[in-house]
NUDRENMAR-682918 format. One record per atom (N, C-alpha, C): x, y, z. Coordinates in steps of 0.001 Angstrom, whole numbers, plus 524288, in hexadecimal, padded with zeros to 5 digits. Layout:
<rs>
XYZ...
</rs>
This chain:
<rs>
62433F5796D9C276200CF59EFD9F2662214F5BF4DA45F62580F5914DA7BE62816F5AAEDAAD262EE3F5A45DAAB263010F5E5DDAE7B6369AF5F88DAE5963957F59DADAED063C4DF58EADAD1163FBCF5466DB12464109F546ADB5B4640A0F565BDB95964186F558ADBF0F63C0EF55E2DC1F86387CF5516DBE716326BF54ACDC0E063101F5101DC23362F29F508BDC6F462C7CF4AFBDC93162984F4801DC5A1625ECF4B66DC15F621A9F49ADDBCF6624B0F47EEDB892628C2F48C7DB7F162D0EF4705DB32F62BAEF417EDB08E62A90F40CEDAB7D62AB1F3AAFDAC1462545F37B6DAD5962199F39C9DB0BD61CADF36BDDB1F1618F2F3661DACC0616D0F3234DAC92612A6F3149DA8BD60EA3F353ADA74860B05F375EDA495605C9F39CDDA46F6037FF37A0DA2C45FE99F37C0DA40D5FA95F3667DA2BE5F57BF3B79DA00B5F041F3991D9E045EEB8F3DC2D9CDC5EAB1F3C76D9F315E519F3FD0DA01F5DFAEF3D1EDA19F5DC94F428ED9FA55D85BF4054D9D465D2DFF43E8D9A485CF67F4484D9EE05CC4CF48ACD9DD05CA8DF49AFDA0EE5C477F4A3DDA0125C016F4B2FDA1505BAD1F4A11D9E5E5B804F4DC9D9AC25BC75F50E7D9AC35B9E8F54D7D96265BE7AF541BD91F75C243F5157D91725C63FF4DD1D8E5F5CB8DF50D0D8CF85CAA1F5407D920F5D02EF57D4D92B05D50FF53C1D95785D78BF5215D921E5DCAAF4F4FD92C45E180F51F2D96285E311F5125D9BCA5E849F519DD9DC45EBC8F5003D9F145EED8F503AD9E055F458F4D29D9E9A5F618F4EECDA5AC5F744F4842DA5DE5FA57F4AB7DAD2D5FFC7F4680DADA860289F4848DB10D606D8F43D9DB2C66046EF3FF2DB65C60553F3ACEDB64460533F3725DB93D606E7F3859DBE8F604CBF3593DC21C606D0F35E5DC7FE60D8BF331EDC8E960F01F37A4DC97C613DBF3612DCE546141DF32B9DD12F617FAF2E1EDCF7261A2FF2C06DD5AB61E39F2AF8DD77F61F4BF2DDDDDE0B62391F2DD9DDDD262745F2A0EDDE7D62B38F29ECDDD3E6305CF24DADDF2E630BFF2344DE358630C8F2006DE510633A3F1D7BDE8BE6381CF1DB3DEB2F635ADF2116DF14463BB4F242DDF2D7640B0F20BFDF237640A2F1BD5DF34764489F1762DF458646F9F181CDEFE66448EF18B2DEB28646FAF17B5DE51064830F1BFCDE2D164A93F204EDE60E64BB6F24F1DE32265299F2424DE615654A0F2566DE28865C45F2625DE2DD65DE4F2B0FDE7AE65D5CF29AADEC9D660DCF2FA8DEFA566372F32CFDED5566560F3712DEECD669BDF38A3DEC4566D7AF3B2CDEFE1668BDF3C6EDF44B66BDDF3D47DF9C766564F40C0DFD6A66799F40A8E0268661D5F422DE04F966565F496FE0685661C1F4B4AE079C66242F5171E092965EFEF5121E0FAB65EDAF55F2E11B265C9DF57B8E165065913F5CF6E153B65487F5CECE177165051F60A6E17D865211F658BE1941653F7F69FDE16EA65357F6E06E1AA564F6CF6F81E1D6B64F82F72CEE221064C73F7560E23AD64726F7850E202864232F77DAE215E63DF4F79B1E1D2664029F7A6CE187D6418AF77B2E14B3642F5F7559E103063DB3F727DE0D8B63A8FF742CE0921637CAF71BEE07EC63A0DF6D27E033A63678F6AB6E01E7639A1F650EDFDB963B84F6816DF8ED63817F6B46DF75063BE5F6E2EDF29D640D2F7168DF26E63FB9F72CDDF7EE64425F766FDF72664AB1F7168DF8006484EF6E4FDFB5764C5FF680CDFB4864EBCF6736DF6D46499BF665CDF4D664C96F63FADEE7165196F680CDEB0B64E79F6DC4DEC4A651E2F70C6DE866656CCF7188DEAA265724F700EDF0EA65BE1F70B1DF24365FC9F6BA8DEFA765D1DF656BDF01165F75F61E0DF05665FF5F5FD9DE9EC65C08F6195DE5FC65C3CF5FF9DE21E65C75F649CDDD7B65B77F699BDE01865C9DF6D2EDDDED65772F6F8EDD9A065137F6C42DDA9764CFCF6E10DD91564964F6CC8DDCD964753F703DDDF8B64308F70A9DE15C63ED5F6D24DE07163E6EF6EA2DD9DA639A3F6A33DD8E363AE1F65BFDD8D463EBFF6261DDA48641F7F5BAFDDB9764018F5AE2DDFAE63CE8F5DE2DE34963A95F5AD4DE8D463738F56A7DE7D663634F5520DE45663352F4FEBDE3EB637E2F4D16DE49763C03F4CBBDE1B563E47F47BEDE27A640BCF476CDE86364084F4AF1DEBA26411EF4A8ADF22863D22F48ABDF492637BBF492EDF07E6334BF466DDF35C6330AF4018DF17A63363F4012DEC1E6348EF39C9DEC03638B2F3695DECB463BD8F38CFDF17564124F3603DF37363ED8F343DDF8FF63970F3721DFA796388CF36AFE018B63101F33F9E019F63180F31DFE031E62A9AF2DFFE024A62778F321AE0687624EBF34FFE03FD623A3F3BB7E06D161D9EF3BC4E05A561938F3DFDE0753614F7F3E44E03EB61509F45A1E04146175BF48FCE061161826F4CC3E05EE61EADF4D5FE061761F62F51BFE029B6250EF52BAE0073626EDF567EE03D9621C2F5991E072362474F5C89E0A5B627B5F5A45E0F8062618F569BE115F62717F5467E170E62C16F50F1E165662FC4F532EE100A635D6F5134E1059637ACF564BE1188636A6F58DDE127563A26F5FC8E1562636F5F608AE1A17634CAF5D4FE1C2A631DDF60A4E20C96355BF5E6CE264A639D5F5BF7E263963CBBF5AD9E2834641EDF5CDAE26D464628F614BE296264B72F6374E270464EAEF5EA7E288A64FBFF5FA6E2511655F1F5B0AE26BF652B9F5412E24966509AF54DAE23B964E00F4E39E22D765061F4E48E1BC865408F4890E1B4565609F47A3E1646651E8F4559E1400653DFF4939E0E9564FEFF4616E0AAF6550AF443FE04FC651D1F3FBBE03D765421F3E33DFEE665385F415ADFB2965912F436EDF7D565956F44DFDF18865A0DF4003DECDA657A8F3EA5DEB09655EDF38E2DE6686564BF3B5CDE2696575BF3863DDEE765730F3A0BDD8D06522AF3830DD7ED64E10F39E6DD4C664975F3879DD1F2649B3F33D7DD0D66442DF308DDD06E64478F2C5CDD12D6454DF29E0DC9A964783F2774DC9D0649D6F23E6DC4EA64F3BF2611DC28565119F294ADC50D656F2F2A66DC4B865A1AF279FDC8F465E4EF265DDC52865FF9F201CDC88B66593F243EDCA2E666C3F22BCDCF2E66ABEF253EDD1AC66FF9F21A3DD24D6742AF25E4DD319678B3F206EDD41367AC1F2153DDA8867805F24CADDD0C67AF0F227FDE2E4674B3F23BBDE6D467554F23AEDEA4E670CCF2434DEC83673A2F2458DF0AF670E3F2A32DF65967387F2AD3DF95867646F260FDFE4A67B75F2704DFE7E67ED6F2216E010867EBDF1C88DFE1467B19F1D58DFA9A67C4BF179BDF49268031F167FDF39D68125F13C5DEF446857BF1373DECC2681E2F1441DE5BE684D4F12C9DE1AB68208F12BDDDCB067E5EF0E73DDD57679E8F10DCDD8BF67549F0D62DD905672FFF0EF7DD3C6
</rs>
């Protein structure tokens, strides 16, 4: 239903009727990880008016990967991680991919 590099990848569905007994299917709610429990991989710096997507496509090389820059930072808006240039943000691997170094780590 969705790509593999989709935030929705993987989530449960559910279905619910409706009162004239028109049946729709939806994805379950999202939640996100726990910044602590996602693997670094190294932090970057804000350019100048740089919005989060354009971050990602620089740092991960898709645009649409700015979620996982948002579930690396405990944010309730995704914009106010670029509204500062130069402020590091963490690059993480998605959460349940197990990493082997983590920035200045050793294996883990």
């Amino acid at each position: 239903m969705f790509e593999s590099t989709s935030r929705y990848r993987g989530l449960p569905t559910a279905t619910w009727t409706g009162p004239d007994g028109r049946t729709v299917a939806y994805v379950r709610r999202r939640f996100p990880p726990h910044p602590e429990d996602l693997v670094t991989v190294r932090e970057e710096a804000v350019g100048v008016g740089e919005r989060l997507g354009v971050f990602a496509a620089r740092h991960l090389g898709d645009p649409e990967q700015d979620w996982r820059i948002a579930d690396a930072h405990r944010v309730l808006r995704p914009d106010d991680l670029t509204a500062l240039p130069g402020r590091r943000l963490r690059i993480t691997l998605p959460a349940g991919v197990p990493g082997a170094y983590a920035v200045g780590g050793a294996p883990g």
